[in-house]
C-alpha positions in Angstrom: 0.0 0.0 0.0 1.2 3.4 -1.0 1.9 6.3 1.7 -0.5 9.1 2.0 1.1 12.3 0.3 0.7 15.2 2.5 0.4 18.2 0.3 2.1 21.3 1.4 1.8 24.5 -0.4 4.3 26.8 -0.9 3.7 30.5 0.7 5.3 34.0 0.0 5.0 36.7 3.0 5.2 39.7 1.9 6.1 43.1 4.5 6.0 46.3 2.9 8.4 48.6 5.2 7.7 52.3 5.1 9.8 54.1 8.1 9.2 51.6 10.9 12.9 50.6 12.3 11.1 50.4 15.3 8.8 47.7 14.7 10.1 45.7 11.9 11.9 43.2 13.4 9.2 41.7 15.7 7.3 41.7 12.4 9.7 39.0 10.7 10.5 37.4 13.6 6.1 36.6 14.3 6.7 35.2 10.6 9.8 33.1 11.1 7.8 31.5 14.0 5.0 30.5 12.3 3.6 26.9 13.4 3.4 26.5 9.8 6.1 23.6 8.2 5.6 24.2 4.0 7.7 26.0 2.4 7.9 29.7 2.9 9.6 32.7 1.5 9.2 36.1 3.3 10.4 39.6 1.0 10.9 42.7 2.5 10.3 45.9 0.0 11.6 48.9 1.5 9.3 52.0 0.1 12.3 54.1 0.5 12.3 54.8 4.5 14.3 57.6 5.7 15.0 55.9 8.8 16.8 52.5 9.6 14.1 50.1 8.2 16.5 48.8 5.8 19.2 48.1 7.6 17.2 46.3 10.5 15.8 44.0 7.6 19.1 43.5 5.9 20.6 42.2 9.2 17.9 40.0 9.3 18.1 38.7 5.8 22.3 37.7 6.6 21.0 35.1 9.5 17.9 33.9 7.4 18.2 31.9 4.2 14.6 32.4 3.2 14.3 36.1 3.6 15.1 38.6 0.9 15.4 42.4 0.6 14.6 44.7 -2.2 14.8 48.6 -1.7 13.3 51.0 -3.9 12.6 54.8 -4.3 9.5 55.9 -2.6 6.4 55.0 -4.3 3.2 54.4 -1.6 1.3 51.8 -1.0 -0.7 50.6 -3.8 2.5 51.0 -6.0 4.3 49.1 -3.4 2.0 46.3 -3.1 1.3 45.8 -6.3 5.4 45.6 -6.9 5.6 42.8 -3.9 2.7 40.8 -6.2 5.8 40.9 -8.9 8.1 39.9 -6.6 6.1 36.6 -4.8 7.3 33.4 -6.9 4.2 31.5 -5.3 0.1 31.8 -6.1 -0.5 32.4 -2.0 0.8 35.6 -1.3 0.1 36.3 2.7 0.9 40.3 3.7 1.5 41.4 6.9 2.6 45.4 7.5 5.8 46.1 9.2 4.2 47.2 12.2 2.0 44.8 13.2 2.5 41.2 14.9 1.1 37.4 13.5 0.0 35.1 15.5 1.7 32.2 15.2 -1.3 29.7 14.1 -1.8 32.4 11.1 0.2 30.8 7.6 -1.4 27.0 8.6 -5.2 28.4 9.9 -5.4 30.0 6.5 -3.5 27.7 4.3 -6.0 25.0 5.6 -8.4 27.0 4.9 -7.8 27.9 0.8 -6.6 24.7 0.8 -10.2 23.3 1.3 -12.0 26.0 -0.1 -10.9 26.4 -4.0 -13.9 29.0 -4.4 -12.1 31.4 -1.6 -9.8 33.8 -3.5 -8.7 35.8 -0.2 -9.0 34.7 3.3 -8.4 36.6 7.0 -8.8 36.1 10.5 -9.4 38.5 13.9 -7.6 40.9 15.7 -6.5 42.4 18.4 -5.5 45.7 18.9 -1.9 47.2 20.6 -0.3 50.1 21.7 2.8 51.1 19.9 4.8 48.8 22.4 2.7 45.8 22.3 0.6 46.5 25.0 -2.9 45.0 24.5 -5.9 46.7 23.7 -8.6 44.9 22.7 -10.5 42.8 19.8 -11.6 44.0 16.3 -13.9 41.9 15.0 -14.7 41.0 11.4 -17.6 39.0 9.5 -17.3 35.4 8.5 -19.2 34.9 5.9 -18.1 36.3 2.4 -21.6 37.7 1.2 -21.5 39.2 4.7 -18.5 40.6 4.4 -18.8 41.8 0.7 -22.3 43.3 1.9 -20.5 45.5 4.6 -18.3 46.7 1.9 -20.9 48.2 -0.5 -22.3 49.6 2.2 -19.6 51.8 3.0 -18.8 51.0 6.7 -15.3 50.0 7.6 -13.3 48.0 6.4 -14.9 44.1 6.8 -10.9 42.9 6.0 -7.5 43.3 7.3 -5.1 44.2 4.7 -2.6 42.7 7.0 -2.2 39.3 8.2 -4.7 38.1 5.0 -3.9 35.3 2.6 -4.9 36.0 -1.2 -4.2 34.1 -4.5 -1.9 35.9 -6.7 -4.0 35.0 -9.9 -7.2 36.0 -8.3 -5.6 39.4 -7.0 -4.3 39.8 -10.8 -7.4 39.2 -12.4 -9.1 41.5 -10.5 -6.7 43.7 -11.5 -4.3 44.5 -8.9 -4.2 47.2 -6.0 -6.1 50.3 -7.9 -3.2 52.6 -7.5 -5.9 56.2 -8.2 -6.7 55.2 -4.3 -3.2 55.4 -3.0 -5.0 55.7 0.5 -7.7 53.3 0.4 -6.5 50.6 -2.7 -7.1 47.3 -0.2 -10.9 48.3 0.2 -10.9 48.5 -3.6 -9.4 44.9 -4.0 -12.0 43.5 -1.9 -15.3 45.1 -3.5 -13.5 43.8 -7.0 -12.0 40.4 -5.7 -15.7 39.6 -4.7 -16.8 39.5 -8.2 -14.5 36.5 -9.2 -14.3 34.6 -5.7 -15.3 34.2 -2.0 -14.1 36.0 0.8 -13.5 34.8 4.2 -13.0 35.9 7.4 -11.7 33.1 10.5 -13.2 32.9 13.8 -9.1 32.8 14.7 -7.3 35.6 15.8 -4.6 35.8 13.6 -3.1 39.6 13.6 -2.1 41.8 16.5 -2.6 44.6 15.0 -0.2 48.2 16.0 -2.3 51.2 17.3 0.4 54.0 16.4 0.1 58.2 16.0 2.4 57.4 12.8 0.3 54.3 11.1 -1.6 55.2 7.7 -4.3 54.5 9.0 -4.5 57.3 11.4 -2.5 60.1 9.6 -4.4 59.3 6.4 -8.1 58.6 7.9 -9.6 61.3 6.3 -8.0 60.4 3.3 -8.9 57.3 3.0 -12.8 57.9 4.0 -12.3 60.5 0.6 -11.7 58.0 -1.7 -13.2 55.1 -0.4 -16.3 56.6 -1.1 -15.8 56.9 -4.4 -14.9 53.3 -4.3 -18.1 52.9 -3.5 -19.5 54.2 -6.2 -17.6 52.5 -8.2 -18.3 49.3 -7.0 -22.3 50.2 -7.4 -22.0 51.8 -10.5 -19.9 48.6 -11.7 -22.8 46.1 -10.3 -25.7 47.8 -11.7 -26.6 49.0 -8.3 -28.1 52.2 -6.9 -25.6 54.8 -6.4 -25.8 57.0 -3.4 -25.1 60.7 -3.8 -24.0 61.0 0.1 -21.1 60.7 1.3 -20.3 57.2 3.5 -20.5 59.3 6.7 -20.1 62.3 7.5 -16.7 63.6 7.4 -15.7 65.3 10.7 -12.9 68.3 10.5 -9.2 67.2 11.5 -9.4 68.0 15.3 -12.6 66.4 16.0 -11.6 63.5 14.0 -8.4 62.8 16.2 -10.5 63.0 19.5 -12.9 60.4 17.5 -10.0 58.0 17.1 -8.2 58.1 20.3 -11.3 57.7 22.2 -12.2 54.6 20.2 -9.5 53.1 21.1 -9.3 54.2 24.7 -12.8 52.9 25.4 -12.0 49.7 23.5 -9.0 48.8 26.0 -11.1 50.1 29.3 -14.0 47.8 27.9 -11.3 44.9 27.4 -9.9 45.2 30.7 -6.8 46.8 30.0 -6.4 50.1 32.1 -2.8 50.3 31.8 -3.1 50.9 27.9 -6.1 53.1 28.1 -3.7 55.2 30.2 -0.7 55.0 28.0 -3.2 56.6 25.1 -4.6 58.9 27.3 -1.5 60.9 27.8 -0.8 61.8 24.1 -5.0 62.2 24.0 -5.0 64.9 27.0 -2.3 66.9 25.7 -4.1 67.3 22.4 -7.3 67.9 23.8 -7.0 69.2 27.6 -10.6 70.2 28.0 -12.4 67.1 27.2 -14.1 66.1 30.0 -15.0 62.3 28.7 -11.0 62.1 28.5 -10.9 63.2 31.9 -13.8 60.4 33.5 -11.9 57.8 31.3 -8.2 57.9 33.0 -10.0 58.1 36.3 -11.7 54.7 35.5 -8.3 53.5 34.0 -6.7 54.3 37.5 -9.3 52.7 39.5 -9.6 49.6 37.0 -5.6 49.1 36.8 -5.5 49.2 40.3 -8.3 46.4 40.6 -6.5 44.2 38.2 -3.0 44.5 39.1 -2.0 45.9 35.5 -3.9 44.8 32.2 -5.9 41.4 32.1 -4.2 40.9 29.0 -0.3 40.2 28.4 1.8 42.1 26.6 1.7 40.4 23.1 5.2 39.3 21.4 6.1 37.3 18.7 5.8 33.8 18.4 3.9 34.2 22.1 0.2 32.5 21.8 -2.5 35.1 22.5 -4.0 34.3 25.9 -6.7 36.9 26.3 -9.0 37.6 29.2 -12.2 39.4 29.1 -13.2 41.9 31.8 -14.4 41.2 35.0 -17.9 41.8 36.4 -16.5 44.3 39.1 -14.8 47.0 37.1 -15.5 51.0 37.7 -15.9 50.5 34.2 -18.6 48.5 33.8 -20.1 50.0 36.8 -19.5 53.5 34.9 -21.3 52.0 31.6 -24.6 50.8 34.1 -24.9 54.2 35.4 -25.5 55.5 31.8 -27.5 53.1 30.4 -30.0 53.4 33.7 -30.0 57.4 33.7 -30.8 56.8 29.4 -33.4 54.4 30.9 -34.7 56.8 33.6 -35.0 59.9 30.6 -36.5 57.7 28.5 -39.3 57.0 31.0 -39.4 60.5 32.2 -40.1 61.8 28.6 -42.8 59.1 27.9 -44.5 60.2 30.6 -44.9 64.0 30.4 
């Protein structure tokens, strides 16, 4: 009787590095411990950083066989990726950004998963936020189901897909036509709305990505940006479907101040609501000194004082790579939970009081 062949299929990471010496190297080194025993490649493409990105990766590359370097003039991000799709030998291409962490079940969860699902052209996990020093944060959640996910896309809300730690097909990604490099700020929300149209999508119930909550990451210094041309995107995508175009914008757009206080108090209430008061406080520093008179900013490191002092620190560890995620929920007794009562009882209480005038 012949042996079972185990099919393994080869795999090219890909990190785009654009000024992030500080980060980079925990970035290859979640890759080079990967639980996952196929063949892999990982390629570097310096976007021309001014900083030491290249050198960091380029010690790197003189200890490990399977990692290469390539530098280049400054181009951006859709120009960049879609050079790395030129560079990737291999039909699974997996990205991850130079700032953010994998989780080491990642390559095999989502190898598995093309690997049984020929129909998926692109597949993704969860995540989990951090602060710039890998502190955790909390969970951000995505959709499973590809018409789910696809849905949330025409509809214009965020992003149903991580650009990083996601596993496409080269040939898919190059039949839809690449990363649309008109939306340098927004060109991985046009692949998906276009990669639909030929394939499934798919989100895992894993978390695979730790994802790197920084002042500096695109995706805060280009937020208003990227809400600009994602919704012509949009229309795009309707337009392209035959489907109602909507003359309104996605949201409203707020002005640059008032969107800054939008984001760091997302993410400040996502780490008080995951039980982790210590990183709530390490964003609230930054967040006071921008905005000294908001007094939600104020009532939040309060309840990250009392909360950290409950739990003796976070009640989640300090992610690293190759380190399993072990993450804890929050507690019943937390001032922050007891905070979120109060306000849902007063809403309760004016609700009542107005229905009865």
């Amino acid at each position: 009787m012949m042996a079972a062949v185990i099919r393994v299929d080869p795999v090219t990471v890909v990190i785009p590095a654009y000024n992030l010496d500080a980060y980079l190297q925990d970035a290859i080194e979640s890759v080079l411990k990967q639980q996952y025993d196929g063949p892999l490649s990982i390629i570097v493409l310096d976007d021309g950083s001014t900083d030491h990105s290249l050198e960091v990766a380029s010690r790197m590359a003189e200890k490990v066989t399977n990692l290469k370097v390539v530098t280049q003039t400054n181009q951006g991000r859709a120009k960049t990726r879609n050079r790395m799709l030129e560079l990737a030998e291999t039909d699974l291409v997996a990205w991850l950004d130079g700032d953010d962490l994998a989780a080491p079940c990642w390559l095999a969860d989502q190898i598995g998963y093309l690997r049984s699902n020929p129909e998926c052209v692109a597949v993704g996990g969860q995540g989990y936020s951090m602060t710039a020093n890998g502190k955790a944060i909390g969970p951000i959640t995505h959709p499973l189901d590809s018409d789910e996910i696809d849905q949330r896309h025409l509809s214009g809300e965020a992003n149903a897909f991580f650009q990083s730690c996601v596993l496409v097909r080269k040939s898919a990604v190059l039949k839809a036509g690449g990363y649309d490099e008109r939306y340098p700020c927004a060109e991985d929300y046009s692949l998906w709305l276009r990669l639909a149209e030929i394939g499934k999508l798919a989100n895992l119930s894993a978390c695979h990505l730790c994802y790197r909550v920084h002042a500096t990451s695109a995706n805060w210094t280009l937020n208003i940006d990227q809400r600009t041309q994602g919704h012509e995107i949009q229309q795009e995508a309707l337009k392209r479907r035959g489907l109602r175009q909507d003359a309104k914008a996605m949201y409203e757009i707020p002005p640059v101040k008032k969107d800054d206080w939008n984001r760091r108090l997302f993410w400040i209430n996502i780490a008080l609501k995951s039980g982790n008061p210590v990183s709530a406080l390490q964003m609230l520093g930054p967040a006071l000194k921008k905005h000294p008179l908001s007094l939600i900013l104020w009532l939040a490191a309060m309840v990250s004082v009392a909360d950290a002092i409950i739990f003796f620190g976070n009640r989640t560890a300090k992610f690293a790579p190759g380190k399993p995620l072990q993450i804890h929920s929050l507690p019943s007794l937390s001032f922050y939970r007891f905070g979120r009562g109060l306000v849902r009882a007063r809403r309760r209480w004016r609700g009542g009081a107005d229905d009865g005038q």
